[in-house]
N, C-alpha and C positions, 0 to 999 in steps of 0.2 A: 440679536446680531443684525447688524446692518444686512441691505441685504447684496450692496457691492460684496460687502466682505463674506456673505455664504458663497455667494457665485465665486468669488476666488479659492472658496477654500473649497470647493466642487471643481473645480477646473485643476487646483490642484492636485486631488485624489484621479481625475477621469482621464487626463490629457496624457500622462507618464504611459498605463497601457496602451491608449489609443495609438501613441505614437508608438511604443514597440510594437504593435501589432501590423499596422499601417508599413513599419518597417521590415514584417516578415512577408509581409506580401508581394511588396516592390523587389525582395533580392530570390523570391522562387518564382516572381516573374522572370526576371534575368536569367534563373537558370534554367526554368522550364521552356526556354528557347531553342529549338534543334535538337535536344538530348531523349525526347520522347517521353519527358514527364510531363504531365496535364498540366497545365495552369491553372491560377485561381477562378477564371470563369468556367473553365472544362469540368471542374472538380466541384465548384459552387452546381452545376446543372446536375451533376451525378449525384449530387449529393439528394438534390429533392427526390429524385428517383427514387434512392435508397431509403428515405428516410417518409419516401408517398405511400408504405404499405410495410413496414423493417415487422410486422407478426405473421407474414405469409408460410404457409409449408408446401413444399412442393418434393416431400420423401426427404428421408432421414439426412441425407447430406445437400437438402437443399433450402435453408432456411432463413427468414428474415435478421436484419443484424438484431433486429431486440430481442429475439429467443435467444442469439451466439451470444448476446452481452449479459443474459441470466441465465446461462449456464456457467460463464466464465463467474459470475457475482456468487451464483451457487457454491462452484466448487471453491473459492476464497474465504466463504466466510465457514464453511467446514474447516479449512484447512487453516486457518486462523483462528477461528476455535479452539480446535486441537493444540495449537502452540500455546494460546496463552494459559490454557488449563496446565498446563506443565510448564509454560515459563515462566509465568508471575511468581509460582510458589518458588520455584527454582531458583528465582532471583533471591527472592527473600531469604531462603534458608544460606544462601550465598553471603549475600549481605552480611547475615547476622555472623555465622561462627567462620572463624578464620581455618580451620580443620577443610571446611570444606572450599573454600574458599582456595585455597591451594591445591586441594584436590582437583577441584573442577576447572579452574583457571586456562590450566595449558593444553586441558581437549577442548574447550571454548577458542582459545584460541589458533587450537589445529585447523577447528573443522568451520569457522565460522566465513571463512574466506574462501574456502570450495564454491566450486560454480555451480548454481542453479542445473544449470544439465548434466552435471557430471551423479548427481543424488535421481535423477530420473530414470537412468537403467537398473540401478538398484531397489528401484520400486517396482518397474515393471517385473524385474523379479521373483521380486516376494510377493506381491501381490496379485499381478496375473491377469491385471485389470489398466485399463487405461485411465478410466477416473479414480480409483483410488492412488495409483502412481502419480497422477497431480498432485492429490490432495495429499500423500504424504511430502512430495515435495516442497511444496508450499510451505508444510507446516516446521519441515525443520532449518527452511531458509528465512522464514520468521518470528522462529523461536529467539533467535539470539539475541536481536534488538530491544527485547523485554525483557528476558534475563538479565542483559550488559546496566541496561538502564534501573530495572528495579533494583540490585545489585547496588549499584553506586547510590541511590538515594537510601538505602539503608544505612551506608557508611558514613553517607552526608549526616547523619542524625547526630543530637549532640550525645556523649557519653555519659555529661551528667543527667539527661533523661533517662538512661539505661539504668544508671545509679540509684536513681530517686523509685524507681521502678521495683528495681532489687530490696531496696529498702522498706516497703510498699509489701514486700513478698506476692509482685504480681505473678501471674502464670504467664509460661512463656504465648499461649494462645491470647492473654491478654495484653502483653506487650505490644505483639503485633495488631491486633484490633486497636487499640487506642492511642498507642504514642507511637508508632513505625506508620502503619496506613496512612494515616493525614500528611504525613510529611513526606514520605513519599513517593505519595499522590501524583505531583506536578510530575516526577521525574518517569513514574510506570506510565502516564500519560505518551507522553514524547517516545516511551518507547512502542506504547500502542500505535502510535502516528505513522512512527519508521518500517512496523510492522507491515501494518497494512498498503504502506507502500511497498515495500517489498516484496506482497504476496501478492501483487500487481502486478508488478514487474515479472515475476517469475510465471502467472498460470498464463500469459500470452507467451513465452517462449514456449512452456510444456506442451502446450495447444495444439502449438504447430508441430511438435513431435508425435505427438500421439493420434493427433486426428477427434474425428466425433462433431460433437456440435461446439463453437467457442467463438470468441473472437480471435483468439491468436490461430484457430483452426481456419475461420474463413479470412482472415489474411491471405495465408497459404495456400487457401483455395482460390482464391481472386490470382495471386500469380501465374497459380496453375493453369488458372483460363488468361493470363495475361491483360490482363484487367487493372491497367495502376493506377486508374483515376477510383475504385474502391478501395485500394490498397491505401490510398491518403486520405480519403475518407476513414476508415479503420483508426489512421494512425490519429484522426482527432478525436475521434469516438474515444480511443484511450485514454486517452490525453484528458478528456472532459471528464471521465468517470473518475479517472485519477485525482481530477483534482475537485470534484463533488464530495468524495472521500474523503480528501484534505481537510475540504472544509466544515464537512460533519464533525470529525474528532476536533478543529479547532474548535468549533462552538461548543464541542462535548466537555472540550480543557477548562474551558473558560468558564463554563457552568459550575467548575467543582473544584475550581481551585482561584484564591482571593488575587495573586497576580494577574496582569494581563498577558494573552499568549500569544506569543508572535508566529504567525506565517512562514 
């Protein structure tokens, strides 16, 4: 390829962000005028600060953000664990007989729209613990998106594979090993994705309820001292793990599945 035409197709892919980003700059300049929010240089300086020593301990509630960002990583991927051990198969068996499928249906779709905080008194309940009350949270506000999704790529399958199967006199543990798995595949992926974002989204609210070590804890704790130029610090830290995340399971999809996967 010429190499005009790489530099265009570089400036293509590079310039779209740059300018969105260039353009979140420019409008929390504007608002961070007069209202007492940092700006991008007040918060660009706080940032090196925070980020000149994030492994310090200075006693149990007073800790660098790299420890709060692996505890919060900690308790995610326990609590994501735990969903998809029960919602992958879940889905599947969903998928496959229609019995259950009706069954399960309309408590999926009772409890699948409940709020993230409203399942966290009910842990702290049962449980008695402030880290296991995340990590049950977590785990049933990201069950759903893999059950919903493995679910549906079961149904996706065609019937005359189910047929030729039956024909076959495969076992149903070999149905699913070789003609359901591969297919799929793409669709438990996507729901792996939605997951993991969702058990994102939820251990930074639980965080700041429960307290301990976290990020969504030292959030809370930065207001507490009234601290907002860490408090947007925080909210990029999030933001970047979120989407380092993103883009592991993208290259994870892509690795295992012959389509290409979109963003």
């Amino acid at each position: 390829m010429p190499l005009r035409q790489r530099l265009g197709a570089w400036l293509n892919r590079a310039l779209p962000p740059v300018l969105g980003l260039a353009l979140l700059v420019v409008l929390w300049s504007i608002v961070a005028r007069g209202d007492g929010i940092p700006g991008p240089r007040e918060t660009w300086t706080q940032a090196l600060e925070v980020f000149g020593n994030p492994f310090y301990r200075n006693g149990p509630n007073d800790q660098g953000v790299g420890w709060n960002v692996l505890a919060s990583l900690q308790r995610v991927s326990i609590g994501f664990g735990l969903a998809a051990l029960v919602g992958i198969p879940l889905g599947f068996v969903i998928g496959r007989f229609d019995f259950l499928a009706r069954m399960f249906n309309p408590l999926i779709s009772l409890l699948r729209p409940v709020s993230p905080l409203a399942w966290l008194p009910i842990g702290l309940l049962v449980f008695k613990g402030a880290d296991p009350a995340a990590i049950w949270t977590i785990s049933i506000c990201s069950i759903w998106p893999m059950v919903v999704n493995t679910a549906v790529g079961v149904r996706s399958v065609p019937q005359d594979y189910i047929n030729v199967a039956r024909v076959l006199n495969l076992s149903e543990w070999k149905i699913a090993t070789t003609i359901l798995l591969p297919a799929v595949l793409p669709y438990l992926l996507t729901g792996v994705r939605l997951a993991v974002g969702t058990a994102w989204l939820v251990i930074v609210a639980a965080e700041m309820l429960t307290g301990g070590v976290g990020i969504g804890f030292w959030v809370w704790d930065e207001w507490n001292n009234l601290n907002v130029a860490n408090i947007i610090v925080a909210i990029f830290v999030i933001g970047i793990v979120g989407l380092l995340l993103e883009m592991a399971l993208v290259k994870l999809a892509s690795a295992f599945t012959f389509e290409e996967v979109k963003s």
